[in-house]
N, C-alpha and C positions, 0 to 999 in steps of 0.2 A: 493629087500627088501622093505617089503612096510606094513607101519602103518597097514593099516583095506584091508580086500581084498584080491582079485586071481588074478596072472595073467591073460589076455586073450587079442586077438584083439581086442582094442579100440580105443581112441580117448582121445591125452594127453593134458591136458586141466592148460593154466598160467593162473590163474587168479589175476590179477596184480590191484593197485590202477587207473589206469587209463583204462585199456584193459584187456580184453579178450583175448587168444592168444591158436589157437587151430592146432593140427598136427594129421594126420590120417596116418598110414602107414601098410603097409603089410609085409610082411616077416618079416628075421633078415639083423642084420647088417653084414657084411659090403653089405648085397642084397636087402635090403629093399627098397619098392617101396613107393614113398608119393602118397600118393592117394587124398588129398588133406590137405590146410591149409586156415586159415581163420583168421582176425583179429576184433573183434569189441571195436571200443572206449565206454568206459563205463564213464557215470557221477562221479563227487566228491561226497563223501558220501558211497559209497558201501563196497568199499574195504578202510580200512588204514593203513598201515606198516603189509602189510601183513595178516590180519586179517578180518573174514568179520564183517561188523558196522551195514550192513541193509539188513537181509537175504529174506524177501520180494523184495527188490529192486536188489540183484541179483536173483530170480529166474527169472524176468521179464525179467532182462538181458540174462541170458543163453539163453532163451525161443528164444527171438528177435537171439540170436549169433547161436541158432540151425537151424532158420529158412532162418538165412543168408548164414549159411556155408554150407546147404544141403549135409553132408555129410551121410555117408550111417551107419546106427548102432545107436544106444543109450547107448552105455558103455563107460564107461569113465575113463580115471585114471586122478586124481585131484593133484597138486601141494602145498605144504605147504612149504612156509617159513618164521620164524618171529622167536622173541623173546622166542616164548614158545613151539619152537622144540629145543630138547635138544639130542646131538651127544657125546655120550663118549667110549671111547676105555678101555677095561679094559680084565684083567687074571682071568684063572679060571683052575684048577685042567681041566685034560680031563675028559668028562662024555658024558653021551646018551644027545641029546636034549630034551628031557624028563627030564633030572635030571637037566639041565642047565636051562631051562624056570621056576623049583623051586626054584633052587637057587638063580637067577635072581630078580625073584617077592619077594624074602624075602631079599635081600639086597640092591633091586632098592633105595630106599630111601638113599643110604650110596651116591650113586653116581650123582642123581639126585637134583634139588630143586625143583620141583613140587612133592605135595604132591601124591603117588602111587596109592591111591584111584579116582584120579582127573585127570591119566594119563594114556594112552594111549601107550602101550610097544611093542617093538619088538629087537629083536636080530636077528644075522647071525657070526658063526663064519669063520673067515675071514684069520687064521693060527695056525697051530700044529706045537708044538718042544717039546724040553726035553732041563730041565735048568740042570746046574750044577751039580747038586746033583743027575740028574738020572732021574728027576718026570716029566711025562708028563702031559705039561699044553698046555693050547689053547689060543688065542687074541682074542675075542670077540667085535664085534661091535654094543652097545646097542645106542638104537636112544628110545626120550618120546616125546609125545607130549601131552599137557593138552587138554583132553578128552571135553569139550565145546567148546575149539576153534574148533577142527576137525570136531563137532557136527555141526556145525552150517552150515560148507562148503557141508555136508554131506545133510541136509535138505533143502537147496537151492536148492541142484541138486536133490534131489528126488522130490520136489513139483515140477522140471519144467520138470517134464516126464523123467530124466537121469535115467539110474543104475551106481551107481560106483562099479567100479570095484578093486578099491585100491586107498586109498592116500595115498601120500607117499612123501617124504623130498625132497624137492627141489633138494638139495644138491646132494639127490643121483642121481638126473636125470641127470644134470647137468655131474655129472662123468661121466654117462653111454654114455650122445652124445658125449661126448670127448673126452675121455681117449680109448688109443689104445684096442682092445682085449687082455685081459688076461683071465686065470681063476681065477676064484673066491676065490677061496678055496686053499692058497697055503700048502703044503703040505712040507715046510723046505726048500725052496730054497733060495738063495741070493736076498733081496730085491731089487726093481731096481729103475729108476730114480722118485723122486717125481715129480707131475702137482699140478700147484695151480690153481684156477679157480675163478674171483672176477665176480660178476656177479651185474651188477651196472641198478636194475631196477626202476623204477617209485617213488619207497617210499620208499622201502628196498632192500639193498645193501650187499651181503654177499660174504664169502672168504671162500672157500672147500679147501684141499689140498689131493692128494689122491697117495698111491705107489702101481705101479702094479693094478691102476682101484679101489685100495679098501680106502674107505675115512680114514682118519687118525684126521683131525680137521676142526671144521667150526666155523666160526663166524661172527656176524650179523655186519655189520659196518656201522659207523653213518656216513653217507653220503649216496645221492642215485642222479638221473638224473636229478629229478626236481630242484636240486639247481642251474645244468646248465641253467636252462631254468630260475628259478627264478631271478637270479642275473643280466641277461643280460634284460629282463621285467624291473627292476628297474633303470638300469644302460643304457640302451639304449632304455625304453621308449616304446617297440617295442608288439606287442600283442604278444601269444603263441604260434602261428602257425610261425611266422616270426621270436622266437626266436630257434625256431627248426630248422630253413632254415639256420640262422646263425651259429649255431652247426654243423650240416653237410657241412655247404656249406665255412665257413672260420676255424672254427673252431680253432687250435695251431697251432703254428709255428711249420714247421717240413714237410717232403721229401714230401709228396702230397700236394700243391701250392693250395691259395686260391682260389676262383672262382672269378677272376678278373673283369670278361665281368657284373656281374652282382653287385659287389661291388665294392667302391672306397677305394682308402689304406689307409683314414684315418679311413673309419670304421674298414678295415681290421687288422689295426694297435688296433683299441679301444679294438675291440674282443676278439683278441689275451691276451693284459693284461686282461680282465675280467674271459676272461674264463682258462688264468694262473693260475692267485690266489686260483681260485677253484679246479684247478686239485693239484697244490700244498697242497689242503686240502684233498684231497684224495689218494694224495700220502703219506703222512702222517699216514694215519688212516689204507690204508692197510700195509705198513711199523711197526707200531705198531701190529698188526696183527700179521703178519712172524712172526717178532720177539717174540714174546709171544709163538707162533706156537715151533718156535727154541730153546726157553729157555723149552720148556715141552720134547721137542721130539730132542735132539741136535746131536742125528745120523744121521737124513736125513734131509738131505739140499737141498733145494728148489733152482731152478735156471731159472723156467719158470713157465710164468704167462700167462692167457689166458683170454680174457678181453667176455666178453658176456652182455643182456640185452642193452636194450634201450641205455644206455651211450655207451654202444661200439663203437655207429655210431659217436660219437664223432672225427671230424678229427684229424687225428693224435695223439690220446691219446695214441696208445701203444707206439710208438718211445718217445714220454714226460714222460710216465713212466716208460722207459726201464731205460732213462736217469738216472731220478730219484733216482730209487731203485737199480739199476746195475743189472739187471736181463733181461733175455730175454722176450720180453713181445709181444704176438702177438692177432689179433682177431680172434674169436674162429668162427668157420666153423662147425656145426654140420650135415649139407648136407653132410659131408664126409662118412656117417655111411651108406649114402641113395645111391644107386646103378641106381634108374631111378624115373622118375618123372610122374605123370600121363597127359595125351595130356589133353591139354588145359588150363595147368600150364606154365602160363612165366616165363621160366628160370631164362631171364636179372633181371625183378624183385625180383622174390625170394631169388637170390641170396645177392640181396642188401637189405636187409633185417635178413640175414641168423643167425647174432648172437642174436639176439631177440628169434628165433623160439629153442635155444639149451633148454630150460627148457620141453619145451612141447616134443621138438623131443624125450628129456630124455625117458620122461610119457611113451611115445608111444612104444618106443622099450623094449624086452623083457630084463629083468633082467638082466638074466647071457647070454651074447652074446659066 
């Protein structure tokens, strides 16, 4: 499902506040081959919560991240996520897609808050039944996005020589690296277990819930990575690069043991509370989340969470969160979808790396698997 676009072999493209973050792959999944990945740090200023700020200064970006990654092709499918992609689930009498994409466009407004003229629509229906009374209706999954933000990602990538191919909601890429094979399209069977998916990037931080592969609720949550990184900057003095060692390398308390040889246990110990407080605040924030999630939709119940984006590397954040929220909380693996690797790909590293790349891996694989 995707905003503007065709599918086709490309190149799934995070473009995130900090990074660049690119996946090439061939086949489907569970066969698909990475043919290659690529990451570039990008400057402050380009990207903010999602959104691009200096569409000159990423095409310069792409331009340097195309020249880096030499990967083969110039199609792209783009990632959006922020404030002004908008995710709603809604009923409709059964009809042709034809008759749905009118009735749609005339009552987008009912469901939406971006004005219809200013937005960017698409739909995918997602399940058929028959209520009560006999009528068959269908569950509809409408997703908007404000038609200048999309613009803007859209003319970055065409001045730096790109074709896009589709943008398309983070969210749903997200599902597609992770969420087991289903079909698409259920056609009245018994729903089955819901996946939640908090995906804790650079500036923006969001929570997918999805049953049976197909999204059900998203939302943006105020928190993201760079708080880990910021709090311990202020609080241990340390520059960015060394608070990122810290993050990975002592991170929480909890079953993977600090890296002792190269820290001493009173830092180990300071860490620990700093970068407590903050996971407590983002225990919190996805907690409200669920909950809002549970009080809209209170038939399916959520019982697993799957942590992705830069904060996943965070030590032992899923076992602190599990605690937390009482959920099972693990980190998300989207190499699982990927069947082999192309020679000259190091495994060890890619792997340590792997829930960063679940947005792009999204982009890159075909829709309906």
């Amino acid at each position: 499902m995707a905003l503007t676009g065709t599918r086709q072999d490309s190149i799934g493209l995070d473009i995130g506040k900090s990074s660049i973050i690119g996946v090439q792959l061939a086949g489907k999944a569970p066969a698909a081959v990475l043919r290659a990945y690529h990451e570039r740090t990008i400057p402050e200023g380009v990207v903010f919560e999602g959104e691009v700020v200096d569409v000159d200064l990423l095409t310069a970006e792409l331009k340097a991240f195309m020249r880096e990654a030499r990967m083969k092709g110039k199609v792209v499918q783009i990632g959006v996520g922020n404030q002004k992609v908008i995710v709603r689930n809604i009923e409709t009498p059964e009809m042709s897609d034809e008759e749905l994409r009118g009735a749609i466009e005339f009552q987008a407004q009912d469901y939406i808050p971006i004005p219809v003229a200013e937005a960017v629509l698409d739909f995918q229906v997602v399940s058929r039944y028959t209520d009560q009374d006999g009528v068959a209706k269908q569950r509809v999954l409408l997703v908007a996005a404000q038609r200048d933000m999309v613009e803007r990602f859209l003319v970055a990538a065409k001045k730096a020589g790109l074709s896009v191919g589709g943008i398309d909601a983070s969210a749903f890429a997200l599902i597609r690296a992770l969420s087991p094979a289903v079909s698409f399209v259920d056609q009245g069977a018994e729903e089955g277990v819901a996946l939640g998916v908090v995906n804790i990037s650079s500036s923006v931080s969001s929570l997918v819930v999805a049953v049976d592969g197909v999204p059900r609720f998203t939302r943006t949550i105020d928190f993201a990575h760079d708080h880990f990184t910021r709090i311990l900057i202020e609080n241990q003095g340390v520059e960015p690069d060394d608070a990122e060692n810290l993050i990975e390398g002592i991170g929480l308390p909890g079953a993977l043991p600090p890296d002792l040889e190269t820290y001493n246990q009173v830092t180990v110990d300071e860490v620990h509370g700093i970068l407590g407080s903050a996971a407590d605040e983002l225990a919190d924030e996805v907690r409200r989340s669920i909950d809002y999630f549970q009080s809209q939709d209170y038939t399916t119940r959520l019982d697993s969470l799957v942590l992705t984006g830069r904060g996943a590397l965070l030590r032992n954040l899923d076992s602190y969160l599990a605690e937390s929220l009482g959920l099972n909380v693990m980190v998300g693996n989207p190499l699982l979808k990927v069947s082999e690797v192309a020679k000259g790909i190091d495994a060890n590293s890619l792997m340590l790396i792997a829930p960063r790349l679940a947005v792009a891996v999204g982009l890159a694989l075909d829709e309906v698997e």
